[in-house]
Structure formats: C-alpha cells, structure tokens
N, C-alpha and C positions, 0 to 999 in steps of 0.2 A: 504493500500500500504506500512504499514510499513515492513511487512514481505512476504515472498514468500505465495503463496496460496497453494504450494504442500506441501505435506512432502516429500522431494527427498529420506532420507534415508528407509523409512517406501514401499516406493514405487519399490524401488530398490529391496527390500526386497522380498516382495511380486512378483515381474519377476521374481526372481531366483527361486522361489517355482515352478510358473505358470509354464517356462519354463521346471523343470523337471518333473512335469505334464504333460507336452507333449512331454517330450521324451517318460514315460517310459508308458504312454496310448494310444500315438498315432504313433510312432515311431516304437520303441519295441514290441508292444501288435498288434500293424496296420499289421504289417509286419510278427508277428508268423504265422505260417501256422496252429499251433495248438488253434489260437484262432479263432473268430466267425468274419466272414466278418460281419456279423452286427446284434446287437442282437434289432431282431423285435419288436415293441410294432404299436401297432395299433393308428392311429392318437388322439382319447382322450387319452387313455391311457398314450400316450406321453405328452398330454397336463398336465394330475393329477401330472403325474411324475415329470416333469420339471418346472412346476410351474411359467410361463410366464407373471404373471402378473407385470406388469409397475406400481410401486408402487412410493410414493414423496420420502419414505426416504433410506437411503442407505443404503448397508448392510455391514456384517464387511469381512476380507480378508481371514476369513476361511472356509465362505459361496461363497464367487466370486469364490476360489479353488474347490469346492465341484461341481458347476455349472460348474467349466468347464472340470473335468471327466464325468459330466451325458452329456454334447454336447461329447466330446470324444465318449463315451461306447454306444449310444444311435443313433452315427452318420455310416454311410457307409466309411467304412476301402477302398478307391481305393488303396492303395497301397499294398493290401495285398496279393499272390500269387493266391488265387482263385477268384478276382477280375476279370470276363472275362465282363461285362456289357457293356461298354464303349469304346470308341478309344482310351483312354485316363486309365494308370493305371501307378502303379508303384511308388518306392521313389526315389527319388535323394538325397541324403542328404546336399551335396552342394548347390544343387539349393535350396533347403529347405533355406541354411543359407543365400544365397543370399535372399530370398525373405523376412527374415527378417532383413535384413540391408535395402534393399527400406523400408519396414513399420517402422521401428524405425526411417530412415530420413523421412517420408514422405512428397517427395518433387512434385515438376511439371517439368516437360519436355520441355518446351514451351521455356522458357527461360534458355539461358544457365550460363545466371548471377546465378541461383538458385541451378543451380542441373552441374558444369561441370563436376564431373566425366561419369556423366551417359549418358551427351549427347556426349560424346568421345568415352564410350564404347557402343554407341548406332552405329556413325560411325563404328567402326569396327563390329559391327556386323554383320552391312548391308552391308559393303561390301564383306564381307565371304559368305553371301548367296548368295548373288550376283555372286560373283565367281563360287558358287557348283551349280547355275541356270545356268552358262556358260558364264555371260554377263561382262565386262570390264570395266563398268563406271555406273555414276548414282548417287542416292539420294533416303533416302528412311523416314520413320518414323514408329512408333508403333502405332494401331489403335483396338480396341476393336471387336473379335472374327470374325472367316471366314466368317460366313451369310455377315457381313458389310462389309466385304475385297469382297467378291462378287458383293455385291451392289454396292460399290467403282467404280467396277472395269463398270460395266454398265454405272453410272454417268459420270465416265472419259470419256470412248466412244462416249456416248451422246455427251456430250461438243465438244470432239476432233470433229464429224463427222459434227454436226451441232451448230459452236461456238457462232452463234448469241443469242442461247437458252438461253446461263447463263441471257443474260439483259432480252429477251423478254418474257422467259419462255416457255409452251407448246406451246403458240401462236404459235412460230418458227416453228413448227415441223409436218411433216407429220403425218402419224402411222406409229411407228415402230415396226419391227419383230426385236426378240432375238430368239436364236438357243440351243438347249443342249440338251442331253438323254434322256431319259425314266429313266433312271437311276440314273439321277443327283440328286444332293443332294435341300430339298424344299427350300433354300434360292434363287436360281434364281428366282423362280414361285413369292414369297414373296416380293423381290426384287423388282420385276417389276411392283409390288402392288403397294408398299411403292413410287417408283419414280415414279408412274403417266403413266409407258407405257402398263401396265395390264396384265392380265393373262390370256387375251385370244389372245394377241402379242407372247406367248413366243409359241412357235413350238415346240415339242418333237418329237427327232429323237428315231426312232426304235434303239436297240442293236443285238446284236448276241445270242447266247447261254450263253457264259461268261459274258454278260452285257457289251461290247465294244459297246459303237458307230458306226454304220456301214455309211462309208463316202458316198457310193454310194445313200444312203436314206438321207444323210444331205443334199446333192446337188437337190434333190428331193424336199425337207423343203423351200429349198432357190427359188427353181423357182416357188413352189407353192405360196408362199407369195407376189412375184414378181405380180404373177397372181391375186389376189387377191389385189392389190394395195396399199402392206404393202411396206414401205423403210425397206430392210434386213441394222442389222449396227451390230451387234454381234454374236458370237460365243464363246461357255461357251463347253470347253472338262473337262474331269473329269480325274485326277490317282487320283484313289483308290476309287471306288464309296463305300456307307456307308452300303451296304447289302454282293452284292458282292466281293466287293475289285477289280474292275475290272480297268483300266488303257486306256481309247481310244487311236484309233492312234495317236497320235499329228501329226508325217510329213504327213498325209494323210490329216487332218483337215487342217493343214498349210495350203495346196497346194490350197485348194478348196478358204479357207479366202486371200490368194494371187488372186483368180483370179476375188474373188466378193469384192475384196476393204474392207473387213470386221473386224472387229477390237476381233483378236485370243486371248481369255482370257483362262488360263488354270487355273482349280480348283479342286488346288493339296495340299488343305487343309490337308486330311489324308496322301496320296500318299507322297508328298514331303519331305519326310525323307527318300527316299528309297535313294536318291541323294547323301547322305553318305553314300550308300553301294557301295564297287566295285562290286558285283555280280549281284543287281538289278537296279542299275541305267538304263540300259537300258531300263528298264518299262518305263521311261520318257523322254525316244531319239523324238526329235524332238522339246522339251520346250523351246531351241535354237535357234529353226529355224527363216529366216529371212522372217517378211512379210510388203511387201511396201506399206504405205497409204499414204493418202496426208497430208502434215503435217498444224495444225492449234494453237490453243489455246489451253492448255491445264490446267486445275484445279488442283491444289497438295496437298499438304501435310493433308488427312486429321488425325484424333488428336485420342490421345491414344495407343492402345495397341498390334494390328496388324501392321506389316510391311509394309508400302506405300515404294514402289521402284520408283523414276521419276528419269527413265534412260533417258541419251540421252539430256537432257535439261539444259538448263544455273544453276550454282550455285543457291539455295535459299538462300534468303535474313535472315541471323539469326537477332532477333527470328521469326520464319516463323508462323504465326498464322491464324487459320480460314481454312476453306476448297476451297478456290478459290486464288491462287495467279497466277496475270498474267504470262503466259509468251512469249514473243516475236513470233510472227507467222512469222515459218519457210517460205523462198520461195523457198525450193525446199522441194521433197518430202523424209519423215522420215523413214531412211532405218531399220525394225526392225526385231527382234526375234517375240518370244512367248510377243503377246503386254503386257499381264498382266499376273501374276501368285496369288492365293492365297495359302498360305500354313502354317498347324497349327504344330509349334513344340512341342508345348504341347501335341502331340498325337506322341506315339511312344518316344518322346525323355527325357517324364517326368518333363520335366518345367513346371512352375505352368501354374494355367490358371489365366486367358485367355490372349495365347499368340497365336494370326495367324497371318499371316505376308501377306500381300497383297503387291505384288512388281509389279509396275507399271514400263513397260519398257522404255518408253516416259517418259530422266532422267529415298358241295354234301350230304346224307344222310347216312347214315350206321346202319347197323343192327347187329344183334347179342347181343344185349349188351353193345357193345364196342362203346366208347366216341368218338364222330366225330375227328377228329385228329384237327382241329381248334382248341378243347378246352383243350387238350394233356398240349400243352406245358404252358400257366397258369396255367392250374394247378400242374404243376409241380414247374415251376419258383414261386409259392405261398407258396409251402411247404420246397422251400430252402431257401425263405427269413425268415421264420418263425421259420426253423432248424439254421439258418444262417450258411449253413456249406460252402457256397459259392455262388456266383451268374453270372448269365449270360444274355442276352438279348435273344425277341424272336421276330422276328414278321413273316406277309407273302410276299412271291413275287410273282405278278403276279396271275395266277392260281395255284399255291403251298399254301399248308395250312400254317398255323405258324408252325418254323425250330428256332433250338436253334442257333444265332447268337454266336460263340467263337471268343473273340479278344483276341490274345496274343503277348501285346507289350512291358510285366513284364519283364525285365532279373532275377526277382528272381525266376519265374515259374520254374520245370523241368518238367522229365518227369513224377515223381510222380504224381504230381498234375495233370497230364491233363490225368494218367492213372484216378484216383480222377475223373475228371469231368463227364468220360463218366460211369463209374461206380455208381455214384450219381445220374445220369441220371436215370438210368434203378433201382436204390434204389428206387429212389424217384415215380419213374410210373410204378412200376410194376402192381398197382392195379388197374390200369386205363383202 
C-alpha cells in the first residue's frame, strides 16, 4: 500500500495506442466500402489464429495491441456500407464517443448519488420519447434488449389485471391467453415461457399478404379462447415485423383491446424510429390511442438498458430499485393510450447496443439439375462470407423458400452499393 498498484502513466500510454487502433481498424477500415465486411476464417482456424488461451502470466503492451487488430480484422464490420445482415448497422461517431465516456466512468444507474449526470440525461430522454410516442407525462428507465421490454411489458399486464398475483403467485391466476401475429417477433412465444403462462396460451392471429395483423381474425382469437376457458388479458401489435417490415393496425387493435378490457402492448422495437420521420410516422397512427382499463397495482421500474415508461402514475421514489415498487390503487378507472410500447433505437438510429426502450404507459422437389431454391440462398450467403465482399441475411416465410432479407438503415449506403448487392447476388449464384 505504499505505492499505487497501477502505473497511470505506462497505462495512459498504452489507451492512446489502443485507441488509435480503433480508429484506424475499426472506424476507418469498418466503414471503407473498399474493404472486407469481414474477412472469414473458419471457427478452429480462428481459434490457431487468435490464440485464446487463458494463460497465469501476463503479456507485454505490444502483444495486448496486436490482439486487439486480430479481434478488429477477424470480427464483423456492422458499420460498414455492405453490412445488410441485421436491423441494426451503421456508425455514429458521436455515439461511439459517448459510449466511451459511460465505459471509462463505469458507473450504475440505480443510484443517483453515483452517476447524476446520467440519471438527468436519462430524464430527458424519456421524456422526448415520450413526446415523439405522443404521450405528456410519465416515468420511465433503461432495461436490457426488446425480447425483455416485451416480457416487461406481459409481466406488467399480469400484475395490473390480476394484482393479487405478485404475493400469491400462479396460484392467483386462471389460464391466460396472450394475442399477437403470425408474424410477430419469437420473444412473445418465449416470453410466455419464461413467465409461467406458456406457449400454448399465446394465440396467433393470421396476417394479410403484407404480414399486417388482420383485426377481424384477432377478435376471432379473443372469443375462441373465451370459449375455450382461457382469461384473454393481452394484446402484443407489431411496427415493423422482423421479415416483412410490416406495421398492424394499431386504431383497429385499439378498438377491439377497448372493448375486451385488454391491456394494448405495441412492439415497435424495429418500427419505432419511423416516429422521427415526418413522412412515415403514420405507419404508427394509433400508438396514441386511448384505451380504458381498470386501474390497479402496478410493478415498475425494471433495471438496465431498455426504456421502462410508467406513464400516468405517482413520482418514483429515487433510488427506485428492484422490479416491483408499489403503487397506490387507483379508484377510478386509468384512462390510457397505447398501454405499453417496446422500441429499439439501436436499430435504425445507430446507438450502441443494446439499447430498446420498453415505455410502459401506466406512468418441393426440382429437377433438371438445378438446386432446390431452399439451398440457393446459403449457398450463396456462404460464399460472400468467405469473399467477404458483403453480407446479408436469408431465411423463409411461410411457404416461400429462403429470400435474401436486405436491411438498409446505413446512411452511408448509396446507390452504388445496393447497385453492388444485387449484382453480387447473381456473381455469386450464377452456378447454382
């Protein structure tokens, strides 16, 4: 204890290296269009290469540099202009340097004694999205990725619908039904796992051609389950389902969740950045809308990195900690919007991950030769991971074979590159 156990100056040193190590290999090189979205090696191959082993003694700082170009060069470039894989691409450089001032403070949230700039500019956050959701008041927190801002958002309903559950647990509880697409994304299904009300509770509504939700067949979901002797208590809408891109009605879904008492969750994880566009916002006319339950108990704040919204209810109590803080059972009924929303900024808007924001309103065979078209598109997506000259996703819908999935939510893409994609396409299969 007579001296420091670092060396600060030897340490400092060595950032300023690392740092321009990733500018100019992951910043600069990530972002050329003329280099490799990602140059391939096969999983051992990786392993010989990078040399993983957790050894006692440490190494010097021009081996740690070395190590961290081969994770650079070795890893997937999302920022890079032919990056279409993902919901999620692009750089920010801002938000880059943001996200190194939280990892250089590495502080906690919880408490604002620890961290008060961040829970101030946490408040304004939430209340900006809050505004661009349409709603006027509230409370809200960061909670870790959309599947949980999902889950969240079931949890709350439960609680709200049936409050005695938090002490009594399942006991409390009938079986319940939950409602959502065909098209929805698998964290409802998963969800319903995780909390105990199952996967063969959760209903799928048919879609259209576009993969909309068709309201006429939700209301169908709701009295078959009725029949059936499930309690209906939620309804899970989608903007921007994760194959199609498709957007359900929301005031059609409203209307129906107004008349069955049903607690209206919209998951607009991808979708919800269209709300900063003035030309597409309308995708998500209706996310506003008001639907009246009875109001009860409601569970808040839970923890980390998606946005919890508890509109509508008394101040929390800072520091707010834990996923259940009471709040006062309203006695009349909670006049509401869209009751829950989830939505990922980190898609579309380029903020790191994982950033979703869950805002809680309350507060065949073929012949000739030719390759069944299922196996088409791996092998194609196998030979541009290995060319690295770009990458894209594939999978199938429905009775459609696998279709190359293009996200473009780079502002650095033009029209080069996506002349590039389909071009690369037809390079890459012509032999097929």
């Amino acid at each position: 204890l007579e001296h420091p156990g670092l060396d600060k100056a030897a340490g400092e040193e060595f950032l300023q290296e690392a740092f321009q190590v990733l500018l100019d290999e992951a910043v600069r090189k990530g972002t050329d269009v003329t280099e490799k979205v990602c140059d391939w090696k096969e999983p051992q191959e990786l392993r010989e290469l990078l040399d993983l082993e957790l050894r006692s003694d440490g190494e010097p700082p021009e081996r740690l540099l070395e190590r961290c170009r081969d994770i650079i060069r070795y890893s997937v470039k999302t920022c890079h202009p032919r990056f279409f894989n993902q919901l999620f691409s692009g750089l920010d450089h801002h938000a880059l340097a943001g996200r190194l001032i939280t990892e250089a403070l590495n502080t906690s949230q919880y408490p604002p004694q620890i961290a008060p700039v961040f829970v101030l500019m946490e408040e304004v956050v939430l209340a900006k999205l809050r505004e661009l959701v349409g709603w006027s008041s509230g409370d809200g927190i960061f909670s870790p990725g959309g599947s949980i801002s999902n889950m969240y958002a079931m949890n709350v309903a439960r609680f709200h619908r049936f409050p005695e559950s938090r002490r009594k647990g399942s006991w409390a509880l009938p079986r319940l039904a939950l409602f959502t697409s065909r098209e929805s994304h698998y964290s409802i299904q998963k969800g319903a796992a995780f909390l105990g009300i199952g996967t063969d509770n959760v209903y799928l509504v048919d879609t259209d051609e576009r993969g909309k939700m068709i309201p006429k067949e939700l209301e169908k979901e709701i009295q078959r389950a009725k029949a059936e002797g499930a309690e209906p208590f939620f309804v899970c809408a989608t903007c921007g389902t994760t194959v199609l891109g498709a957007f359900d009605p929301l005031g059609s879904i409203a209307d129906i969740c107004q008349r069955h008492g049903l607690w209206f969750h919209v998951d607009a994880a991808w979708g919800g950045s269209a709300l900063l566009s003035g030309k597409h916002r309308h995708l998500l006319a209706g996310i506003e809308r008001r639907v009246t339950l009875p109001g009860s108990e409601l569970p808040t704040k839970p923890a980390l990195n998606s946005l919890l919204k508890d509109l509508g209810t008394p101040p929390l109590p800072p520091p707010c900690q834990g996923l259940a803080v009471p709040v006062p059972p309203q006695k009349t009924p909670l006049s509401r919007r869209a009751d829950s929303v989830a939505w990922n900024p980190h898609k579309m808007l380029m903020v790191g991950l994982q950033c979703s924001a869950f805002l809680l309103r309350d507060t065949s065979p073929h012949s000739d030769g030719v390759s069944p078209p299922v196996q088409v598109a791996p092998a194609i997506k196998e030979r541009m991971m290995r060319k690295g000259s770009m990458m894209v996703g594939y999978q199938p819908h429905g009775a459609k074979v696998n279709f190359f999935r293009q996200i473009v939510t780079n502002p650095a893409v033009t029209r080069d590159d996506l002349d590039f994609f389909l071009d690369e396409i037809e390079r890459l299969g012509r032999d097929l």
